[in-house]
C-alpha positions as CSV (number, residue, x, y, z in Angstrom):
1,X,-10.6,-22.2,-9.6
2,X,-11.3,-20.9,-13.2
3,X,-13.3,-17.2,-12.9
4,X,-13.6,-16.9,-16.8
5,X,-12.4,-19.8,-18.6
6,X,-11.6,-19.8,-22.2
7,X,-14.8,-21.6,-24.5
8,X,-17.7,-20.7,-22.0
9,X,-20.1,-18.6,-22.6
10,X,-20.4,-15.6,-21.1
11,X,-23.8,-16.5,-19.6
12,X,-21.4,-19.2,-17.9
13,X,-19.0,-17.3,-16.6
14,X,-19.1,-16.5,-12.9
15,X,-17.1,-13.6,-12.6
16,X,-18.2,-11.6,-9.5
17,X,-15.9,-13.5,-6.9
18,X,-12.7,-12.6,-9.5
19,X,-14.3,-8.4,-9.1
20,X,-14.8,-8.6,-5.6
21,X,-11.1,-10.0,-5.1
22,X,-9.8,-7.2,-7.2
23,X,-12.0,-4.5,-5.7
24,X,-11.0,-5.2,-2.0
25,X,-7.6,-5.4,-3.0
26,X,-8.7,-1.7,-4.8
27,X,-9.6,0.1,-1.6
28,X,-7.4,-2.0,1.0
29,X,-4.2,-1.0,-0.7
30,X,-4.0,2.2,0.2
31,X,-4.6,1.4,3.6
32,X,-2.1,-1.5,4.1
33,X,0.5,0.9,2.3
34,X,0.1,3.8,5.2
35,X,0.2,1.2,7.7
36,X,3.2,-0.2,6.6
37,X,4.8,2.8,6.4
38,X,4.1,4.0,9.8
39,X,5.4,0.6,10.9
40,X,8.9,1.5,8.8
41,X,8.8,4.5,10.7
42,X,8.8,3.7,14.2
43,X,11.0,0.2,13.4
44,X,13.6,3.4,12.1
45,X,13.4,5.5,14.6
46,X,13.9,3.0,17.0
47,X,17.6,2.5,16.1
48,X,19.9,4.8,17.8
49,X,23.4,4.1,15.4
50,X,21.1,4.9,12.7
51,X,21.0,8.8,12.7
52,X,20.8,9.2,9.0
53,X,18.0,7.6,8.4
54,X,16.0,9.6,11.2
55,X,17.8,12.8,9.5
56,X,16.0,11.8,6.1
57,X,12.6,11.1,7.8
58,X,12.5,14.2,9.5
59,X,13.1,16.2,6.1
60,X,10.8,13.8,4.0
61,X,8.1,14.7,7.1
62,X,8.9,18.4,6.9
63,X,8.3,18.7,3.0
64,X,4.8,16.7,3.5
65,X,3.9,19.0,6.0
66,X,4.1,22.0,4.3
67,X,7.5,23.2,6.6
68,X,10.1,22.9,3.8
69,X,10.0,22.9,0.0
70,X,11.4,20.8,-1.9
């Protein structure tokens, strides 16, 4: 599917499905991005030979808190 093809004119073009594509993907970012972080975070603390890790997210929670400063 071409959304703006090159020798059309622009009174040809059908652009508003190729906007609404890159506007959802605009506002749902942010969301899939939180979500898939929370996922990392409970697949991480999870793992018990993995102390480290739950070390690091427990400091990287504190400084976005407000408890530590980094």
């Amino acid at each position: 599917m071409h959304y703006a093809p090159e020798g059309v004119p622009p009174a040809q073009m059908n652009t508003e499905t190729m906007w609404f594509i890159y506007g959802y993907i605009a506002m749902v970012s942010e969301y899939w991005i939180v979500f898939a972080r929370e996922l990392d975070t409970e697949r991480f603390r999870k793992l018990k030979h993995v102390e480290s890790i739950n070390f690091n997210i427990k400091i990287l929670e504190d400084i976005t808190n407000g408890k530590k400063k980094f």
